[in-house]
C-alpha positions as CSV (number, residue, x, y, z in Angstrom):
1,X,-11.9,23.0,10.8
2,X,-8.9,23.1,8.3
3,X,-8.6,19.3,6.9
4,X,-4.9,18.1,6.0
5,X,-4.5,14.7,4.9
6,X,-0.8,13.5,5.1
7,X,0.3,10.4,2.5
8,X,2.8,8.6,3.6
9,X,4.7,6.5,1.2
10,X,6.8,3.3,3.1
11,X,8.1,0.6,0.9
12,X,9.1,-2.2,2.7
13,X,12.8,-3.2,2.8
14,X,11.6,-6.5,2.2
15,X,9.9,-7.0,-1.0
16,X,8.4,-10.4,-1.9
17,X,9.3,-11.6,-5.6
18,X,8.0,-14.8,-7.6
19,X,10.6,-17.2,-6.2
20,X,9.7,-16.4,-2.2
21,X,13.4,-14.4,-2.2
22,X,13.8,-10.9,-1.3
23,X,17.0,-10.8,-3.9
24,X,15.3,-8.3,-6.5
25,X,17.7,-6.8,-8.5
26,X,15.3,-4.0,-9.8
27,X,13.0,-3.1,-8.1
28,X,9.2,-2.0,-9.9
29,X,8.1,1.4,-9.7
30,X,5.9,3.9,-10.3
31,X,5.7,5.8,-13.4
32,X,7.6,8.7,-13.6
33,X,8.9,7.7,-9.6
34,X,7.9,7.8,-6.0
35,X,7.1,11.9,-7.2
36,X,4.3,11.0,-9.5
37,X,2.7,8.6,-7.1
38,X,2.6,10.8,-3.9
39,X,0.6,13.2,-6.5
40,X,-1.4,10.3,-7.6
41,X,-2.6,9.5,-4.5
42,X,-3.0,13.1,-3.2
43,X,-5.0,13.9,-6.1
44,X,-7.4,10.6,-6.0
45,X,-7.6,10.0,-2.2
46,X,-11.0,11.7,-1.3
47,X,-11.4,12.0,2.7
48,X,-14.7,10.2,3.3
49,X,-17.3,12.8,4.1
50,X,-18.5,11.2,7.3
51,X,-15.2,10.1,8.7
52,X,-14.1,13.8,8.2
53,X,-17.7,14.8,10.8
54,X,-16.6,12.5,12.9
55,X,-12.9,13.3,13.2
56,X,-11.6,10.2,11.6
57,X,-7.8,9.4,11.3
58,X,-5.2,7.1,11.3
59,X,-2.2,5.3,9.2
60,X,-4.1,2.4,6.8
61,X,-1.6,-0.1,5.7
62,X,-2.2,-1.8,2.2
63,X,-0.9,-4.4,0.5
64,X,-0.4,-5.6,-3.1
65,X,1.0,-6.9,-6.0
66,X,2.9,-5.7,-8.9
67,X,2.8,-8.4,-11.6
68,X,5.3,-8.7,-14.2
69,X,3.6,-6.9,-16.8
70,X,3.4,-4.0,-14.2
71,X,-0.4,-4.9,-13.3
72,X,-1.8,-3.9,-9.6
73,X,-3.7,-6.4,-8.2
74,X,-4.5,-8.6,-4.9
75,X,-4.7,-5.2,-3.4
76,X,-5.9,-5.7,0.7
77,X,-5.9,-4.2,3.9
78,X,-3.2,-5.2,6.2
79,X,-3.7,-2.9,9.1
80,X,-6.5,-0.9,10.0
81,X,-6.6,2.4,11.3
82,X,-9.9,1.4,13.2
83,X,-12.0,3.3,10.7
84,X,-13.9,1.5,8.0
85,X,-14.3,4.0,5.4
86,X,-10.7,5.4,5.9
87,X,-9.1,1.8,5.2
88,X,-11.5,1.3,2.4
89,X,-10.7,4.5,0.7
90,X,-7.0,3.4,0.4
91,X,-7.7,0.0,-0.3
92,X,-9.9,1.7,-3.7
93,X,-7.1,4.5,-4.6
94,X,-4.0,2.1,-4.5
95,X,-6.6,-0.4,-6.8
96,X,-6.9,2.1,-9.2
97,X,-3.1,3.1,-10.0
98,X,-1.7,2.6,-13.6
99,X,0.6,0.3,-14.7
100,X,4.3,-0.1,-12.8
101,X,7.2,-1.0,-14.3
102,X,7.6,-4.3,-12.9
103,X,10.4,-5.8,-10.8
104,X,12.9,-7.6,-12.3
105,X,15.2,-10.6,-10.8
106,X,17.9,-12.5,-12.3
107,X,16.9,-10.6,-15.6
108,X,13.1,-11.5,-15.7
109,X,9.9,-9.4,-14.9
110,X,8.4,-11.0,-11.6
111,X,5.6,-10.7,-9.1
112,X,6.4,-8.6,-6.3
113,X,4.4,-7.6,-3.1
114,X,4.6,-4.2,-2.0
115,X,3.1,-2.3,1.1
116,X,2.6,1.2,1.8
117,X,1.0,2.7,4.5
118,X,-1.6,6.0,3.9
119,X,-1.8,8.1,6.5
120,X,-5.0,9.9,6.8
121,X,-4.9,13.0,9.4
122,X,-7.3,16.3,10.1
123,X,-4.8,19.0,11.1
124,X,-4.4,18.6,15.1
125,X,-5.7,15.5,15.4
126,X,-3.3,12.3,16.9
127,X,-2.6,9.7,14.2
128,X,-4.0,6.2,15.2
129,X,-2.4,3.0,13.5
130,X,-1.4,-0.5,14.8
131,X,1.9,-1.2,16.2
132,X,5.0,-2.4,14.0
133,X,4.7,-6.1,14.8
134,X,1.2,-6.0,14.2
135,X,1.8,-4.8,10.9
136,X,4.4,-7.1,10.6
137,X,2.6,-10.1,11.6
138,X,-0.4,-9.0,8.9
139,X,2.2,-8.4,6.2
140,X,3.7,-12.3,6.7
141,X,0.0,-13.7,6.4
142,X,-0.7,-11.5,3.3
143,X,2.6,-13.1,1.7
144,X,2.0,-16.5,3.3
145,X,-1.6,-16.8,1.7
146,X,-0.4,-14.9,-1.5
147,X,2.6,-17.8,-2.2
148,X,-0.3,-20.6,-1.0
149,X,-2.6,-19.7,-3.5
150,X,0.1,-19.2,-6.4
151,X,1.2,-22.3,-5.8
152,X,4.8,-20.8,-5.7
């Protein structure tokens, strides 16, 4: 059985800053660009061992936020691919990336919330995700509860 494991990099269209507005003027990224982070996560994703025997895949959606010093944190799921270990292994990898450069808005560093979605895949093997409003309807609770609890 040849394994291939596809990453998929999606950032949304509607990023989150501080201020609840989607106006970012710059928005944060990756060092060295998206480039270095498809390599980051290729190189740190590891396909859990049992979800490869059992012929686990699927697209795992995950959410989190960049603060303004470029920090990750508040990482969560926000749609499953119906396998545990697969949505906790991105959950871990997109916890553990360095620092971004952080978003900026009307000249100031801010908190933005991004989402990408990791796509996990053995060679010949249908992709299993949730559909677009689902994902959509996670994303607004993650932002919702985010802005609630920030008191923003």
């Amino acid at each position: 059985m040849k394994l291939f494991m596809a990453i998929l990099l999606f950032i949304t269209t509607n990023c989150f800053a501080q201020n609840n507005s989607a106006n970012i003027i710059s928005q944060p990224s990756f060092p060295g660009g998206d480039e270095m982070m498809w390599n980051f996560l290729r190189k740190n994703i590891i396909y859990p061992r049992e979800a490869l025997n059992n012929n686990a895949s699927g697209k795992v959606y995950v959410g989190f936020v960049i603060d303004s010093l470029g920090n990750i944190f508040n990482t969560q799921l926000i749609a499953s691919c119906g396998n545990k270990l697969l949505d906790n292994e991105a959950v871990r990898v997109v916890s553990t990336m360095p620092k971004w450069k952080p978003g900026v808005q009307n000249g100031k560093p801010v908190n933005v919330i991004y989402m990408i979605p990791i796509k996990f895949m053995i060679q010949g093997e249908e992709v299993k995700g949730m559909s677009s409003d689902v994902v959509k309807q996670n994303l607004n609770k993650y932002v919702d509860d985010y802005y609630y609890n920030e008191g923003v």
